[in-house]
C-alpha positions as CSV (number, residue, x, y, z in Angstrom):
1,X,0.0,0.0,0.0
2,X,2.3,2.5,0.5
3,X,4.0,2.0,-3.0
4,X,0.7,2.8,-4.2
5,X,0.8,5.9,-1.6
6,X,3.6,7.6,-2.9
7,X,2.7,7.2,-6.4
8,X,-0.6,8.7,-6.0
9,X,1.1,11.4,-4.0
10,X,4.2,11.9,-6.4
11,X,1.0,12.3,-9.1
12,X,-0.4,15.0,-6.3
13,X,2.6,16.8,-6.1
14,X,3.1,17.2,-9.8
15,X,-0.1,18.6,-10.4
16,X,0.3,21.2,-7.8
17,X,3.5,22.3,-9.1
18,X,2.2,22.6,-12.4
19,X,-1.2,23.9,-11.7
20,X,-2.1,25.3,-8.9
21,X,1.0,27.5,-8.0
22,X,-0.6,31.2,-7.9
23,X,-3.9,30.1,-7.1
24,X,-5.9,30.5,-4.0
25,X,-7.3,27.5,-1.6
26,X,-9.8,28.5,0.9
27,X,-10.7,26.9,3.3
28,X,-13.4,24.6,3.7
29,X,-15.3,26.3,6.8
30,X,-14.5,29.7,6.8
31,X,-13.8,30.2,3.2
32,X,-10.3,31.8,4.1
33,X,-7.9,32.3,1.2
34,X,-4.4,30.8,1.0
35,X,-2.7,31.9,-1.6
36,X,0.1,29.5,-3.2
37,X,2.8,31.7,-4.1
38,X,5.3,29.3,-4.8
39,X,6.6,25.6,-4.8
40,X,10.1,23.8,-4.2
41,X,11.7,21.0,-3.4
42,X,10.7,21.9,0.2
43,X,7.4,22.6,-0.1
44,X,4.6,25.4,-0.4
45,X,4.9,28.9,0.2
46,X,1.4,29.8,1.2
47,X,0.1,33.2,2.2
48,X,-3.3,33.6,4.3
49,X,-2.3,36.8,6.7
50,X,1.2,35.8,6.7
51,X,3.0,33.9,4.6
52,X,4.7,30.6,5.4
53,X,6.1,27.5,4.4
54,X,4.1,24.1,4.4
55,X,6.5,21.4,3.7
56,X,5.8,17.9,1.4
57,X,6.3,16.0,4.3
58,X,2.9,17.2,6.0
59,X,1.0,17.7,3.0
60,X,2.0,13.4,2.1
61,X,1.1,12.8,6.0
62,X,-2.3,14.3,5.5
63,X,-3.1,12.4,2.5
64,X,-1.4,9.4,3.6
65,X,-3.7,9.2,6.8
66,X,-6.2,9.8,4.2
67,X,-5.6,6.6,2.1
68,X,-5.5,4.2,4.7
69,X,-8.4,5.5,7.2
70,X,-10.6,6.2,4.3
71,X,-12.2,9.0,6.0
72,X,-10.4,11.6,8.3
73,X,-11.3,14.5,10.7
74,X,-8.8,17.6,12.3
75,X,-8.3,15.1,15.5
76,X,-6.7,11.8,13.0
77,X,-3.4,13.8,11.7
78,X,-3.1,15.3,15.3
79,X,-3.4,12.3,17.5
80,X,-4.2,8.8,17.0
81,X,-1.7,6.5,14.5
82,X,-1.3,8.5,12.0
83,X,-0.9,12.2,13.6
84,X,2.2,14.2,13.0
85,X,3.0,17.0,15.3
86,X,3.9,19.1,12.5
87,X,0.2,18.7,11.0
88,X,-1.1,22.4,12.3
89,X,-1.8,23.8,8.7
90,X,-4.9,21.2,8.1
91,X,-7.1,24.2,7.1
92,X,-5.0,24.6,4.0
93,X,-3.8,21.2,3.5
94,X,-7.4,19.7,3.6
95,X,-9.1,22.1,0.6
96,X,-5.6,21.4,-1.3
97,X,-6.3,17.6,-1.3
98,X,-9.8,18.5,-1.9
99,X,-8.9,19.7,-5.2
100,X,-8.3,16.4,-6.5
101,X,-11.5,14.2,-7.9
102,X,-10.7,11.3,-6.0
103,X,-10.7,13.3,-2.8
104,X,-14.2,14.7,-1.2
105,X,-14.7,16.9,1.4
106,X,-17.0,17.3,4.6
107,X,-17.4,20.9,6.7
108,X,-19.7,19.1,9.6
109,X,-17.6,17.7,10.9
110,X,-14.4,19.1,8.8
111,X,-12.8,16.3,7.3
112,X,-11.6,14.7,3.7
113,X,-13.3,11.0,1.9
114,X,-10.7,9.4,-0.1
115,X,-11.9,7.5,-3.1
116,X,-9.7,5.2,-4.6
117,X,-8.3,6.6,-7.9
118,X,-8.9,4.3,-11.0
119,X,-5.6,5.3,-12.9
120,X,-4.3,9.0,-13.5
121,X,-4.9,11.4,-10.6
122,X,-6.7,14.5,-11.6
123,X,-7.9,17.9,-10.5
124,X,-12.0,18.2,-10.1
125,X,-13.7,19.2,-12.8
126,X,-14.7,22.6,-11.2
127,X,-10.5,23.2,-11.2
128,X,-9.8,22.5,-14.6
């Protein structure tokens, strides 16, 4: 499984790179904007009121919980097997994995369904 993790999220990453770098994720219940300015080999730099840095390794810790629960809230990446003490960004990182058609999201209670993918990853159809 986690072959099939890291090419799904090697797919993710690409895409992001390519396609969403300069557009705005907001979040899913507030509808706060986080801008992606840029992306490295790091990570993201996002700006909501300030602008920061939100490394590969969380965003892939996110989605990775994603994959193998099935169905995750705020309280799976920040406690419980698969949480990450460097997961505090979830209000971006969840709408950015939202964007992907395999990926739905909840607001009550905040959270992200993953779908298995039948081949090539893609954005949704509302972000192409």
């Amino acid at each position: 499984m986690e072959d099939r993790i890291e090419d799904e999220f090697r797919q993710i990453r690409k895409i992001i790179e390519e396609s969403l770098v300069g557009e705005t994720v907001y979040t899913l219940a507030q509808s706060k904007p986080n801008h992606i300015v840029d992306a490295d080999e790091e990570g993201l730099t996002v700006r909501a009121r300030t602008e920061s840095k939100v490394g590969w390794e969380l965003v892939r810790a996110v989605y990775r919980a994603v994959v193998h629960l099935g169905e995750i809230g705020k309280k799976d990446v920040q406690q419980g097997e698969f949480a990450d003490p460097r997961v505090y960004r979830c209000a971006f990182i969840f709408p950015l994995l939202a964007r992907f058609a395999h990926i739905e999201s909840r607001t009550n209670p905040l959270g992200l369904i993953y779908h298995e993918p039948h081949g090539t990853i893609w954005l949704s159809r509302e972000d192409q």
